[in-house]
C-alpha positions in Angstrom: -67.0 -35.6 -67.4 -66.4 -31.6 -67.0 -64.7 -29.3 -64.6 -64.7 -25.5 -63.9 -61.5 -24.5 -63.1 -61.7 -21.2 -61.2 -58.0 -19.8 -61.2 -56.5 -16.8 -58.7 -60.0 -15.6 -57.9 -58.5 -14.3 -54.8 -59.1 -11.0 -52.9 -55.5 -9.2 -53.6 -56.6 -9.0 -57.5 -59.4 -6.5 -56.5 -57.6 -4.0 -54.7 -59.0 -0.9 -54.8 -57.1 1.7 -57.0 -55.3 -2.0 -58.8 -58.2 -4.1 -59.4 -58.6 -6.5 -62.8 -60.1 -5.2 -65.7 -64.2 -4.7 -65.6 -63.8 -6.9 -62.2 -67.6 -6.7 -61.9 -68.4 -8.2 -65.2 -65.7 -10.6 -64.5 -67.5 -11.4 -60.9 -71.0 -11.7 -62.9 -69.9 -13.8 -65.2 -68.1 -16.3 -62.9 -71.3 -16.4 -60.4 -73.2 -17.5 -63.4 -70.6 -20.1 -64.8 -70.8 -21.3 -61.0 -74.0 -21.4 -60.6 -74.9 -23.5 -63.7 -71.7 -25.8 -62.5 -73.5 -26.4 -59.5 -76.8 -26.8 -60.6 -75.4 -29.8 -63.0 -73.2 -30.8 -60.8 -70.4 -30.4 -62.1 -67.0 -30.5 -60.3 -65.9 -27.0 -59.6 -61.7 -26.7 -58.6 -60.5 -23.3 -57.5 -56.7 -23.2 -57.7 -55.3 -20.9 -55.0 -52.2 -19.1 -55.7 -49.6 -18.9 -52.8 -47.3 -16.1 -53.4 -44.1 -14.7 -51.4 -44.2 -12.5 -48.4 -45.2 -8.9 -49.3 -47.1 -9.8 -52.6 -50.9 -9.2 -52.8 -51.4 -13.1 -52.6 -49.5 -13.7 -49.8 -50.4 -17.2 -48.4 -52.6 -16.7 -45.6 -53.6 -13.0 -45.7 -56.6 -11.4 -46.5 -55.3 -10.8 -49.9 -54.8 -14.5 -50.7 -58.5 -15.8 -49.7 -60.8 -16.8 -52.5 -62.8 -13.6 -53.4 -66.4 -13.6 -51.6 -68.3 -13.4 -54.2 -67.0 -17.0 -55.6 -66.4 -18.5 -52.4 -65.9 -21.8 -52.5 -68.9 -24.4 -51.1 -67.8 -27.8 -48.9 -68.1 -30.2 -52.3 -65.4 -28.0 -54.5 -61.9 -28.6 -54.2 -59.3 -26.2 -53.9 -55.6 -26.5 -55.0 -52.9 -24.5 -53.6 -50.3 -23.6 -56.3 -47.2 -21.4 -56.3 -46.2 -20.8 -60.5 -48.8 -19.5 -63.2 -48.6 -23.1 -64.0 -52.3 -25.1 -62.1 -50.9 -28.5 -63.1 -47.0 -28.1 -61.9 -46.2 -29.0 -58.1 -50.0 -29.5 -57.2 -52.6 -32.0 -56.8 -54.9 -31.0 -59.6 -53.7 -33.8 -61.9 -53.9 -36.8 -59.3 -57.7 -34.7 -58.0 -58.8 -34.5 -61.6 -58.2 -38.1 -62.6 -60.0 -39.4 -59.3 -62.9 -37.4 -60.1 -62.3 -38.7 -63.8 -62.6 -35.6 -65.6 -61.8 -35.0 -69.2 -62.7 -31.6 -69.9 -62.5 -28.4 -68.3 -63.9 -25.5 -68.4 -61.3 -22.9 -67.2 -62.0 -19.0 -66.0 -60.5 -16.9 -63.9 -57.1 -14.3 -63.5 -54.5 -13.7 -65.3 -55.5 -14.2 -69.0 -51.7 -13.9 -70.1 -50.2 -15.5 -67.5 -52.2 -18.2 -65.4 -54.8 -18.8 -67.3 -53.1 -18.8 -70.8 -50.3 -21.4 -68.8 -52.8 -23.7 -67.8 -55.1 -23.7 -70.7 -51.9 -24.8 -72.8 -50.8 -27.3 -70.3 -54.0 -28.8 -70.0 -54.4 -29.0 -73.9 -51.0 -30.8 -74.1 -51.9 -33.5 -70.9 -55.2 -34.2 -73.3 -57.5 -32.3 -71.9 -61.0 -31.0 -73.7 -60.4 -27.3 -72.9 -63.0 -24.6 -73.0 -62.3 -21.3 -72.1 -64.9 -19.1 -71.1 -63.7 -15.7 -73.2 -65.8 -13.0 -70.9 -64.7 -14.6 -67.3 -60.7 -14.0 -67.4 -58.9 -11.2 -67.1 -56.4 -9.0 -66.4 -54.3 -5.3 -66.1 -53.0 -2.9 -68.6 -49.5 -3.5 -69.0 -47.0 -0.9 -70.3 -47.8 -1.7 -73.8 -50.9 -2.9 -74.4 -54.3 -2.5 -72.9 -56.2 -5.0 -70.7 -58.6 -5.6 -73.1 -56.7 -5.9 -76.2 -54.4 -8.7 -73.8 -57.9 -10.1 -73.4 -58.9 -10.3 -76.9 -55.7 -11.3 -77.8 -55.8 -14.5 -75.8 -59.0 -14.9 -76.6 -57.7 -15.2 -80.6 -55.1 -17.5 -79.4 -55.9 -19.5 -77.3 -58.5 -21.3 -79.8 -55.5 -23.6 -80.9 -55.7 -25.0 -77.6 -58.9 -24.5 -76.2 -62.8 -24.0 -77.6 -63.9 -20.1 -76.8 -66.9 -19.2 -75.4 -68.8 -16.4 -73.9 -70.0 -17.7 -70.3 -73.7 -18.0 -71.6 -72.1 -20.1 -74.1 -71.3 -22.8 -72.0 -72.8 -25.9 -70.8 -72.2 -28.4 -67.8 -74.0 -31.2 -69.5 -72.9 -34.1 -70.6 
């Protein structure tokens, strides 16, 4: 059985003047990766990060709730997490086994940190991964542009995971 994974899709990643790369595509894409979830079905886990006072994802502020554009409906499960790790201190193992799930699909923010982590955990706790290539991303960092990080992990991820544009995917069986 399949999962969407939908990771950091929280309001402090679009600030205005600091928000992820093409965060509107990004939005698109993960509306439409939700919707088809829904429509078949599918589980859909949003992993919630919980960062430190001060921080854009500061538990419990406006910058830490899910983004309102993918909010969350009664049926999807959300896991609170605290590293860039989904799986490490958090229920998504035990929640993912009860629901017994063997392949996810994962999308979400930060390709190079959160969602390359748990795309390479998952792989190793034998996992069917799928990453959906257009609904991740990310910032510029000092060196390298957001969407050559993008790309990048997109190119390496594919030992770990199958690649796919969002219209790509499927939540069949």
């Amino acid at each position: 059985m399949k999962a969407l994974l939908v990771i950091d899709v929280q309001n402090g990643m679009f600030q205005e003047g600091n928000s992820v790369y093409k965060a509107e595509r990004l939005l698109q894409n993960l509306k439409s990766l939700i919707a088809k979830a829904r429509y078949a079905k599918t589980p859909i886990f949003y992993i919630q990060h919980n960062a430190p006072v001060g921080k854009p994802l500061e538990y419990g502020t406006k910058g830490w709730e899910i983004h309102s554009e993918v909010t969350p409906n009664t049926e999807d499960i959300i896991i609170q997490k605290t590293t860039p790790d989904s799986f490490l201190n958090t229920s998504l193992e035990a929640e993912l086994k009860k629901h017994r799930i063997e392949h996810l699909i994962i999308a979400g923010i930060q390709t190079e940190v959160c969602i390359d982590t748990t795309c390479r955990r998952a792989f190793s706790m034998d996992y069917k991964v799928s990453l959906a290539s257009d609904a991740h991303s990310t910032w510029d960092s000092q060196d390298i542009n957001a969407k050559q990080i993008i790309n990048h992990h997109n190119n390496v991820l594919r030992w770990f995971a199958d690649v796919y544009s969002s219209k790509d995917i499927t939540f069949d069986s």
